[in-house]
C-alpha positions as CSV (number, residue, x, y, z in Angstrom):
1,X,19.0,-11.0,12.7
2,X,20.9,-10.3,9.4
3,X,19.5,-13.1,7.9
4,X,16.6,-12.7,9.2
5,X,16.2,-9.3,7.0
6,X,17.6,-10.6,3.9
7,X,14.8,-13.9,4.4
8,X,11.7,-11.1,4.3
9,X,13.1,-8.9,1.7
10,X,13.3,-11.8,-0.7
11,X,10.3,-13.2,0.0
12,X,8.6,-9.8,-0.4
13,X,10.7,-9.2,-3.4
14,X,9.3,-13.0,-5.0
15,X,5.6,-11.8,-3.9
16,X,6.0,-9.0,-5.3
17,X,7.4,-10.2,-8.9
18,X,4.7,-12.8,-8.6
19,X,2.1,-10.5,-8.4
20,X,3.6,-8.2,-11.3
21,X,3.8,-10.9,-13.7
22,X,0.5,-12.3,-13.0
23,X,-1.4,-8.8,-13.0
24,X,1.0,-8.0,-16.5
25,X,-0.1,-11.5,-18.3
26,X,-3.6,-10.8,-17.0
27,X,-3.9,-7.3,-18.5
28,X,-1.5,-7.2,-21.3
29,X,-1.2,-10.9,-22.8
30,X,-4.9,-12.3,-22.1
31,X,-7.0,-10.4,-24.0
32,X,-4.9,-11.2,-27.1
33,X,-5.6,-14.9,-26.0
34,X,-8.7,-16.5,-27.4
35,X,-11.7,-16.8,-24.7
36,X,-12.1,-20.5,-25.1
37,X,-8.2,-21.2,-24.3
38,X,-7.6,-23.2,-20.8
39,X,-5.6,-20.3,-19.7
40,X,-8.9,-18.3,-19.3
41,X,-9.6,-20.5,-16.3
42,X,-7.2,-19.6,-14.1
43,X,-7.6,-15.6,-14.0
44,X,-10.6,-13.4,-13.0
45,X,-12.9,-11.5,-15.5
46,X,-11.4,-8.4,-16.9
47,X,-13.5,-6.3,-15.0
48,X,-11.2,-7.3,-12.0
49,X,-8.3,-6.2,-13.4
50,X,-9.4,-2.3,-12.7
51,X,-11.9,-2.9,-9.9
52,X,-9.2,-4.6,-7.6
53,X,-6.5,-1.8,-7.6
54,X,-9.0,0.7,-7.0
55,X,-9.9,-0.8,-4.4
56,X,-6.7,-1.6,-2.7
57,X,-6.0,2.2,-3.3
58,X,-9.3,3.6,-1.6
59,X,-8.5,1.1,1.0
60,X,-4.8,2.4,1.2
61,X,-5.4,6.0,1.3
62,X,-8.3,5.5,4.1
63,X,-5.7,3.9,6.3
64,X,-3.0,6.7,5.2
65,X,-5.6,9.2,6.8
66,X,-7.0,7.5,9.8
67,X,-2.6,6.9,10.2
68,X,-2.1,11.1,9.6
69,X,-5.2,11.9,11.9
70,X,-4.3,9.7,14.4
71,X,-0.7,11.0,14.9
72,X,-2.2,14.8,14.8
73,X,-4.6,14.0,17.4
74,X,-1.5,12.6,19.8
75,X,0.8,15.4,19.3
76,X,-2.2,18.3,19.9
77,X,-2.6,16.2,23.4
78,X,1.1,16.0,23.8
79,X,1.6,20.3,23.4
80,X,-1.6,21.0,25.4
């Protein structure tokens, strides 16, 4: 089961660098790029780069709260 562990927490660790460095170059290094480079083709508009975290966030903290309301709702039951 050991290994098992240290198999997931690399492969999160690898998706997780992935994604860092692609979201980084995207943001950081791209718009120093000119538009008609090759590179251009492989990431999203700019407008992505802001749209998609927000997103992910609202998305996040809606599930965070249905999670918290959830749990409340189970323990009132429990005491009553």
């Amino acid at each position: 089961m050991e290994l098992a562990d240290k198999t997931v927490g690399f492969l999160l660790s690898l998706t997780s660098l992935s994604i860092f460095t692609y979201y980084t170059f995207w943001v950081v290094i791209l718009p120093f790029v000119d538009s008609d480079h090759f590179v251009h083709n492989y990431f999203l508009p700019q407008e992505y780069a802001i749209l998609i975290p927000v997103f992910a966030g609202v998305v996040l903290l809606c599930l965070l709260g249905i999670f918290v309301g959830t749990v409340m709702l189970k323990s009132k039951k429990k005491k009553a």
